[in-house]
N, C-alpha and C positions, 0 to 999 in steps of 0.2 A: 712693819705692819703692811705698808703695800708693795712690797715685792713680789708678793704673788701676783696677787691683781695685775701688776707691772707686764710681768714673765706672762702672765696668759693673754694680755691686750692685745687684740685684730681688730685692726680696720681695714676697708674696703677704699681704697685708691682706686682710678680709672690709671692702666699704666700710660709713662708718659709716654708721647707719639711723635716727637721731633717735630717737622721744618710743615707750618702750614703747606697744603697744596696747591699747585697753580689755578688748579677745577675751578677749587673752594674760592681763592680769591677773584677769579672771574665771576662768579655767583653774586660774592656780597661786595664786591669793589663799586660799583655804581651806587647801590642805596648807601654804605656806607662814606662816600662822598659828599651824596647829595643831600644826608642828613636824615635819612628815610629809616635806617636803624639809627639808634641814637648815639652809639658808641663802641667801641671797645674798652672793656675795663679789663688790667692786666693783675691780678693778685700775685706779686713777686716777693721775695726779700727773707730775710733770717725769723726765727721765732721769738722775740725778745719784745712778747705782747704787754703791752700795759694791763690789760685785764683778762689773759690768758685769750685763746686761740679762737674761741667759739664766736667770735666779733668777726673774724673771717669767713666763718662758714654761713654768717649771717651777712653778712656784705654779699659775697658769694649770688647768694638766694634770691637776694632782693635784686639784684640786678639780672638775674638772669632771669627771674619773673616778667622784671621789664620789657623784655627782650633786648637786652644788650646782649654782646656777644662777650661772656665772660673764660678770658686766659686765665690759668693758674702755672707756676711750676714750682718747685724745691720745696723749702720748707711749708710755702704756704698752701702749696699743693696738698702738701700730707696732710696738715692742720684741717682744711679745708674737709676732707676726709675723716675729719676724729668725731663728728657730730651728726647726730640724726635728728629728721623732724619726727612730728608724732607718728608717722606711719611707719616708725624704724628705717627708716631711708636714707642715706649720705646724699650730699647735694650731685656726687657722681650717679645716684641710681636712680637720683630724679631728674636731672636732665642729660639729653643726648650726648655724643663727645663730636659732633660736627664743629665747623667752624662757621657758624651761621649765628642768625638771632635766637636769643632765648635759648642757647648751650653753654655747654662747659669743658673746656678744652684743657686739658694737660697736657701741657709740649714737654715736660722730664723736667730734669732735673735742673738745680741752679743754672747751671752752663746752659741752660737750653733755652735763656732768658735771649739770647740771641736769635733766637726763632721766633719770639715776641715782635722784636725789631724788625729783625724780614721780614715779615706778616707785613707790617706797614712799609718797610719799603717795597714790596712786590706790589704791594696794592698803584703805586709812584708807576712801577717797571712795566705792569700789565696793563693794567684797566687808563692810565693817561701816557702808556708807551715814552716813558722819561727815561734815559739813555743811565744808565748805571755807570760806566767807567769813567773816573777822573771827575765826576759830576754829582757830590756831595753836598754844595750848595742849596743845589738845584732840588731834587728830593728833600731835605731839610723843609724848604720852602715850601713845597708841595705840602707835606704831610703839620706843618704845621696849620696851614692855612688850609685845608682841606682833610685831612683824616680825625677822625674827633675819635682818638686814642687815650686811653688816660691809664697811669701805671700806677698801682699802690702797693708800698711797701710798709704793712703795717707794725712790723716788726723787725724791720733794719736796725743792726749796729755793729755790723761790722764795716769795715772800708772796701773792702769785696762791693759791697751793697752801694755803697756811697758812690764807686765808679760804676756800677753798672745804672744806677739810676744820671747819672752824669752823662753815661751811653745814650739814656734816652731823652734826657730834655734837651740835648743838643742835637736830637732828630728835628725836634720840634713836639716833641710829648711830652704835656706835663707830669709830674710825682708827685704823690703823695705819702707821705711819711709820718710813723705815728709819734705821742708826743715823744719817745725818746728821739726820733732823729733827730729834735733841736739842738742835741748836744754835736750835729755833725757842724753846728757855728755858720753856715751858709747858706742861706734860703735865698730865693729867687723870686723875689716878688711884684706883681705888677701894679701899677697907683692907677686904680678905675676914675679918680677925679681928674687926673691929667688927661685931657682928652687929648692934647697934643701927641700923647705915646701911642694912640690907636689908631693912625692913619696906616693906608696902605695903598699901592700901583694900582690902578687898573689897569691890568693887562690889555683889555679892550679899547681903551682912550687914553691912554698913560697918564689921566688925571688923580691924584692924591685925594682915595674915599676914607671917611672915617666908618669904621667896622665894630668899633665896640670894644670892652674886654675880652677878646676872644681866642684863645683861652688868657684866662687872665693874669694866672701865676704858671710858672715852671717849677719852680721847687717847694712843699709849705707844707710845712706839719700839723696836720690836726690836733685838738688833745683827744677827743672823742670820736669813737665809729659816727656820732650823729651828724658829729660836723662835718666828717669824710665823706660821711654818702649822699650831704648834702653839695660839699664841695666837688665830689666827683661829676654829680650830673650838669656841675655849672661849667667843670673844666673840658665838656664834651663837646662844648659849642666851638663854632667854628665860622669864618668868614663866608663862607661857600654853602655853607647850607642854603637847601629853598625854602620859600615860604615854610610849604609843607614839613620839610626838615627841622625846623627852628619852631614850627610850632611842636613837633612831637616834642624835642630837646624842651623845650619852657616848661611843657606840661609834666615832664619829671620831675625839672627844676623846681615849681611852685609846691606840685604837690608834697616829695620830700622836705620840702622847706617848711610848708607849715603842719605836716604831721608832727615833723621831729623839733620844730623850734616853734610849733602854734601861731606863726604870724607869716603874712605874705611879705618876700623879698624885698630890701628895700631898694634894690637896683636894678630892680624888673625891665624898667624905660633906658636903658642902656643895651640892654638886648634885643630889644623890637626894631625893625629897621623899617618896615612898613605893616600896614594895619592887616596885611594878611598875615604875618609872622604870631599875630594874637590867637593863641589856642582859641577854640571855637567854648568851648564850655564855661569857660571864664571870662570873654569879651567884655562886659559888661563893667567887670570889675575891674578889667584893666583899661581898660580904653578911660574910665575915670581916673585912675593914678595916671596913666600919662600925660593928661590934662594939668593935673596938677603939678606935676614935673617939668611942666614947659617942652615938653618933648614933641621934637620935628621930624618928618619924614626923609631917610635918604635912602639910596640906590643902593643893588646890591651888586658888587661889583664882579668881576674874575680878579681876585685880589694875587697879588705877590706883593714878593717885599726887593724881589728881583731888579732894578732898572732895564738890564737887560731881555728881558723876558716880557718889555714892552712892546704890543704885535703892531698899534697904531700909533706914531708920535703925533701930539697934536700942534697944529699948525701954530 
């Protein structure tokens, strides 16, 4: 019965375009540091969706509404592609294919998940001139503690899938995986109570700052898009953000939070580091839960995880 229907289906893909630009990364390398766009979200991974495909071209949407800067490639690319809004439009025809805020990029195919990763290391190479040869470390460090990248693979099961998501969170980029990837038996997860696990260098004073869950898992499977795009905007945050950065990132953070699960975050006061970090439109209500949280004020640092990449010892 649908083989016809099969044999006549077209959709509209944006083709894919390979290896970010140097231009491109010059452009969005500083606000993407500094926390000024909120993210990259990268839609990667095989088709093997728990409630078929169109959860990615809704993920897709919403985040590129936000203006994040949304990656696609392979299967999810195509997928991403199979849905229109009410204007008859695929999420390619409605937003641009730059590699800026509030676009939608197709780097090609599975293989070109590797251009995902350049993207964030160029951003390392370029915009804070971090030396690429023999110097894997080094960049890891950067892009962890500084690029608020996040990869979701909402449809992984193959082992294809498993090592290229393993490519990325040992950049320092979290994954996310939907609920079949629990069958890949190995998440990677970070304990937001242990404060002892979120210290980090300051590069500036080589004094040991605590930074927060930030990001807080590397590897964690949602069961649901809601829990994903809630977890996505939390995994965007980042040590380095400014003020200004960490207040945009919050306000995605909350807001998704209580659209999709009707309650404000309960680990809001883990993220704030100082009272300007407080989105301007919700002060009110957060500056109260902090109170109640016993929450204290600290610095925000030039964080590594580096020893060596301390520029001041202190005496």
């Amino acid at each position: 019965a649908g083989e016809k229907k099969l044999k006549e289906e077209t959709y509209k893909v944006r083709a894919g375009r390979g290896p970010i630009q140097d231009v491109e990364i010059r452009n969005v390398g500083s606000p993407i540091v500094l926390g000024e766009i909120p993210g990259v979200v990268a839609f990667v991974g095989c088709a093997n969706y728990p409630k078929g495909g169109i959860e990615v071209a809704e993920m897709c949407r919403e985040f590129a509404n936000r203006r994040y800067i949304v990656v696609t490639s392979g299967c999810a690319a195509m997928t991403a592609g199979m849905y229109k809004n009410e204007e008859g439009k695929t999420p390619y025809e409605e937003f641009t294919g730059e590699f800026t805020a509030g676009c939608m990029v197709n780097v090609g195919s599975c293989v070109s998940n590797a251009h995902i990763a350049g993207a964030a290391i160029k951003i390392a190479n370029i915009f804070a001139k971090r030396n690429l040869r023999a110097n894997y470390e080094e960049i890891a460090d950067y892009i962890l503690n500084r690029v608020g990248a996040v990869g979701v693979a909402w449809g992984a099961y193959s082992q294809k899938a498993a090592s290229i998501a393993s490519g990325f969170w040992r950049l320092g980029v979290p994954v996310i995986v939907g609920p079949h990837g629990i069958k890949y038996r190995r998440m990677l997860l970070g304990r937001a109570d242990r404060e002892e696990d979120w210290y980090v260098y300051d590069a500036r004073t080589g004094e040991k700052v605590y930074v927060g869950p930030a990001p807080e898992h590397l590897f964690y499977a949602a069961e649901t898009k809601e829990e994903a795009m809630v977890m996505i905007a939390k995994l965007c945050m980042r040590p380095n953000d400014t003020t200004k950065g960490r207040a945009i990132k919050l306000t995605h953070y909350i807001d998704l939070h209580k659209r999709l699960y009707g309650t404000m975050p309960e680990d809001i006061h883990r993220f704030v580091r100082t009272v300007a970090d407080i989105p301007v439109t919700m002060k009110d209500e957060i500056v109260k839960i902090l109170e109640e949280k016993g929450w204290k004020e600290t610095i925000i640092p030039d964080p590594t995880l580096l020893p060596r990449l301390i520029r001041k010892r202190k005496e």
